[in-house]
C-alpha positions in Angstrom: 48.3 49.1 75.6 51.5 49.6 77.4 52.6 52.8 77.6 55.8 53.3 75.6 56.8 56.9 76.5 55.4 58.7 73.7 53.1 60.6 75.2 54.2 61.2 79.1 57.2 63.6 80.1 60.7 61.6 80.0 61.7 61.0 83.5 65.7 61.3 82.8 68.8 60.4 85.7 71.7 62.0 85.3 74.8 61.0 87.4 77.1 63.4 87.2 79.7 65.2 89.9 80.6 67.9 87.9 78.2 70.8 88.5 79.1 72.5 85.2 78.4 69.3 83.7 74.9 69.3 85.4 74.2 73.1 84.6 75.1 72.5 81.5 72.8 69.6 80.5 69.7 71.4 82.4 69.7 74.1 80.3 70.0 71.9 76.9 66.8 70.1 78.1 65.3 73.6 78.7 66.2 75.0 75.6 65.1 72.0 73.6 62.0 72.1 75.7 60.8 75.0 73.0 61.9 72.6 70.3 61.4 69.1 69.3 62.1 67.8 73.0 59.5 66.2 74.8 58.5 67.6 77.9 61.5 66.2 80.3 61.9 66.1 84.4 65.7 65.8 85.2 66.2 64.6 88.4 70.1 64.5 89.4 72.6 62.4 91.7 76.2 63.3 92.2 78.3 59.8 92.9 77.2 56.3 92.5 75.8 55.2 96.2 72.9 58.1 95.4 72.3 57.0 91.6 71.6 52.9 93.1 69.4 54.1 96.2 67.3 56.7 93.5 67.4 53.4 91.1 65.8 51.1 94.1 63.7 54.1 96.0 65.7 53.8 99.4 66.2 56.2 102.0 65.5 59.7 100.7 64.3 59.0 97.5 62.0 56.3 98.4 59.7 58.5 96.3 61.7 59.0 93.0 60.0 58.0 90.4 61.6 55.6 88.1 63.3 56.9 85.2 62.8 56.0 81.2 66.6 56.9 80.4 70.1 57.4 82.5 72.5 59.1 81.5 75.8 57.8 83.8 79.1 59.3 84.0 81.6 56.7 84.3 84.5 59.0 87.0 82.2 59.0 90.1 83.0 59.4 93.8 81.8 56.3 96.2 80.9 53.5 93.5 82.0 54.2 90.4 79.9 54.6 86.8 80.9 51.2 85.7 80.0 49.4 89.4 76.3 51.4 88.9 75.9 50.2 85.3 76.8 46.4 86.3 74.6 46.8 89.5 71.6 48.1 87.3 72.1 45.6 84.4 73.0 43.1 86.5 69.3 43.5 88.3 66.4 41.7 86.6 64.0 44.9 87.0 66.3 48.0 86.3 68.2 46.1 83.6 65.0 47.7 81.2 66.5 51.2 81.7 68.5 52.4 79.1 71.9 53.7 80.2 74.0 56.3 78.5 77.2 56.6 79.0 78.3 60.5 79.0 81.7 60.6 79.7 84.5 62.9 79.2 87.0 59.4 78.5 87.7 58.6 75.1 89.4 55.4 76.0 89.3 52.3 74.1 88.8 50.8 76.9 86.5 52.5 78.6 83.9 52.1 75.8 84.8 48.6 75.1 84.3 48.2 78.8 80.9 49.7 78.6 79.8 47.9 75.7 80.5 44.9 77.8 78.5 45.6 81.0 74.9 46.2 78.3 75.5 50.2 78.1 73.0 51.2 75.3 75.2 53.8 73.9 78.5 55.4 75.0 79.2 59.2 74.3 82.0 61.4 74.8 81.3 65.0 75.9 82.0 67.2 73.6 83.4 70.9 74.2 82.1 73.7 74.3 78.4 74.1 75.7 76.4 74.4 72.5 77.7 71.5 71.1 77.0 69.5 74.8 73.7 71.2 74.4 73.3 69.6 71.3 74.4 65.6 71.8 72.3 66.0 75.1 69.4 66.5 73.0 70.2 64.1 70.4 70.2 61.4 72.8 67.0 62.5 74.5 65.8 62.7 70.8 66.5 59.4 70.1 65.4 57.4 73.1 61.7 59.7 73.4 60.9 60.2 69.3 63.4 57.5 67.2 63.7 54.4 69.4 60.6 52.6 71.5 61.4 52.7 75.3 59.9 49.8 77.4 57.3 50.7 80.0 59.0 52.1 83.3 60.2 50.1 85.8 57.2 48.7 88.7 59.3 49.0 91.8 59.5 45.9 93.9 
C-alpha cells in the first residue's frame, strides 16, 4: 500500500526571500504543531537556483529529502517563482509535487498565470502574522488531513 502521507511528518519547501516571511511561517507550523497539524519538517530556500537544485538533490543538498508540498513565492532573486514552477511541472518526476503559490501579488495576472503553469492553489499573504499564521496552516491542513497526496518523489 503506497504510502499517502497520512501517517509520516510532511516534508514542506518553502521558497521564500523575505526572512520575516520565513520566520513568520516557522512559527505557524510550530504553533499548529500543538494543534491539528501533523508533525511538519520545513526545510527553506531563498531564490529559485536553490529551490531547483533542493528539487533535483544537486550540489549541497544532494541529501534533501524530497518534499510532499511547496509552497513558492512567485518575486524571487536568480530564477524567478514562475521559471521554478514551469521547471518543476514541466519535469515528468517533480510535476507530483504540489505547488502553492504564496505570494504577496494580487494580480490578475499573476494568478491566471499560475493557474496556467499546473499551480495547485494560488494564495495571497495576508497581513498581519496571525492571520499568515492561520492560511499557512490551512493549506498544510488541507494537503496532510483533506486532500490525498501522491507518494514522494523517487529521485532519479
Amino acid at each position: 500500500m503506497a504510502d499517502t502521507g497520512r501517517s509520516r511528518a510532511l516534508q514542506l519547501l518553502l521558497v521564500e526571500d523575505d526572512p520575516g516571511d520565513v520566520l513568520m511561517t516557522k512559527e505557524a507550523l510550530d504553533e499548529g504543531a500543538d494543534s491539528s497539524l501533523p508533525p511538519c519538517v520545513l526545510h527553506v530556500v531563498s531564490d529559485g537556483v536553490d529551490a531547483l537544485e533542493f528539487l533535483h538533490r544537486e550540489g549541497r543538498y544532494a541529501a534533501a529529502p524530497s518534499p510532499d508540498l511547496v509552497l513558492l513565492d512567485l518575486n524571487l532573486p536568480r530564477i524567478g517563482g514562475r521559471e521554478v514552477l514551469a521547471q518543476i511541472k514541466g519535469d515528468p518526476v517533480l510535476r507530483r509535487i504540489p505547488v502553492v503559490i504564496l505570494t504577496t501579488s494580487d494580480s490578475v495576472d499573476d494568478i491566471v498565470s499560475s493557474y496556467d503553469l499546473q499551480a495547485n492553489a494560488y494564495v495571497t499573504k495576508p497581513v498581519g502574522f496571525d492571520r499568515f499564521a492561520e492560511v499557512v496552516r490551512d493549506v498544510v491542513r488541507l494537503f496532510s488531513q483533506v486532500a490525498t497526496l501522491p507518494p514522494r518523489v523517487e529521485h532519479r
